[in-house]
C-alpha positions as CSV (number, residue, x, y, z in Angstrom):
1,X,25.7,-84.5,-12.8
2,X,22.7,-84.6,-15.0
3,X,23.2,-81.2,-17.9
4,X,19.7,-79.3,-17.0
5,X,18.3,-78.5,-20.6
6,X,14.6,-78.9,-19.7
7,X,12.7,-75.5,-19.0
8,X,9.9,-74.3,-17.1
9,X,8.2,-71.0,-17.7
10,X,5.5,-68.9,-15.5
11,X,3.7,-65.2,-15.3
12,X,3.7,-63.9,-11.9
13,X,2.6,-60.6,-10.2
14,X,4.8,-58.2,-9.3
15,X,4.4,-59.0,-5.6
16,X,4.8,-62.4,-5.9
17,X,8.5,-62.1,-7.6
18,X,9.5,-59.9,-5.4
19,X,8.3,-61.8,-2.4
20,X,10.4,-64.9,-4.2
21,X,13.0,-62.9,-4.5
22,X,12.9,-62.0,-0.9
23,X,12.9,-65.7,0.4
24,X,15.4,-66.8,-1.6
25,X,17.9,-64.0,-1.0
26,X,17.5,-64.9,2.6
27,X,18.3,-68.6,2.3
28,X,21.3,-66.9,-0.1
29,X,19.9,-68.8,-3.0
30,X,19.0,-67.8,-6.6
31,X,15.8,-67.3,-7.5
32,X,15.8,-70.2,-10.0
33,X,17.3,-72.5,-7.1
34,X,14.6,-71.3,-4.4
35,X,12.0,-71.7,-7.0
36,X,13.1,-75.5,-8.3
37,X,13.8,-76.7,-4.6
38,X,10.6,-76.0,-3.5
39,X,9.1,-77.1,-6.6
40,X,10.5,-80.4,-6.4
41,X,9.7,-80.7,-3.0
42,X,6.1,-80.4,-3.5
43,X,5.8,-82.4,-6.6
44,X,7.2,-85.4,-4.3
45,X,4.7,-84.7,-1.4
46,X,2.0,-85.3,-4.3
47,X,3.0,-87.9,-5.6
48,X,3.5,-89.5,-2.3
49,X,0.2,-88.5,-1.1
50,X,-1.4,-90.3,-4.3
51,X,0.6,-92.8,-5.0
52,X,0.8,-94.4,-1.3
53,X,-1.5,-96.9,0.6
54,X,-1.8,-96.0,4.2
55,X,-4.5,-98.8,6.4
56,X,-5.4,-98.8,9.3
57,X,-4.5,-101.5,11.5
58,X,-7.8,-103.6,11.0
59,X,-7.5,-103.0,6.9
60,X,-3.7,-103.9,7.4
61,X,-5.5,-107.1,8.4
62,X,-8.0,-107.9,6.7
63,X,-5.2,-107.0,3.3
64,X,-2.6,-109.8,4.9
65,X,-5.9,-112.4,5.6
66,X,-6.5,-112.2,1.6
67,X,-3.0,-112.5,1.1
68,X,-1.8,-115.7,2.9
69,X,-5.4,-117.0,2.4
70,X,-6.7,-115.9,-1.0
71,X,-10.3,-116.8,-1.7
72,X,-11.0,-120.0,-4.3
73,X,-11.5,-117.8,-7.5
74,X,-15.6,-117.6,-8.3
75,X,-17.4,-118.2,-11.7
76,X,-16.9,-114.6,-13.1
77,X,-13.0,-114.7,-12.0
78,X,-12.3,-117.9,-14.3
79,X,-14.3,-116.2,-16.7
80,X,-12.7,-113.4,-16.7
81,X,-9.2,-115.0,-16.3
82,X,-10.1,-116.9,-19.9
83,X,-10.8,-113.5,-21.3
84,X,-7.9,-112.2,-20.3
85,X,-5.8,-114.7,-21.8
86,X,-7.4,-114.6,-25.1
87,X,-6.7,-111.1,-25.3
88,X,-3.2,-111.0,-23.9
89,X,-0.1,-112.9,-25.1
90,X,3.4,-113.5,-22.8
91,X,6.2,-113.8,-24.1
């Protein structure tokens, strides 16, 4: 298990600490538990929600169409292909 050093620290009304402090008590959790769970949970629903592609069946298509049958590149594509490997070294 990971040792928890890392801190987090917030003001909050009155009303909002004790309605916290409600919540949790009735899930029989600490405050700080309560407070990280559902912390954490939202912090994953927003990275999700940014972080994932969702198409719709016809851009699901038209995605897996440029995929198994990419385009020739154009002039400005080689172009900027050369560019790039001016700039950029492998290793």
């Amino acid at each position: 298990m990971e040792t928890k050093s890392a801190r987090i620290e917030t003001r909050l009304s009155t009303e909002q600490k004790a309605l916290i402090e409600r919540a949790a008590a009735y899930l029989g959790r600490s405050v700080s538990d309560f407070v990280l769970g559902n912390a954490e949970q939202a912090a994953k629903a927003v990275i999700e929600e940014h972080e994932r592609i969702q198409l719709d069946r016809t851009q699901s298509r038209v995605l897996v169409d440029a995929l198994l049958s990419p385009p020739s590149p154009n002039k400005e594509l080689r172009a900027a292909a050369k560019e790039h490997r001016k700039k950029v070294t492998s290793r």
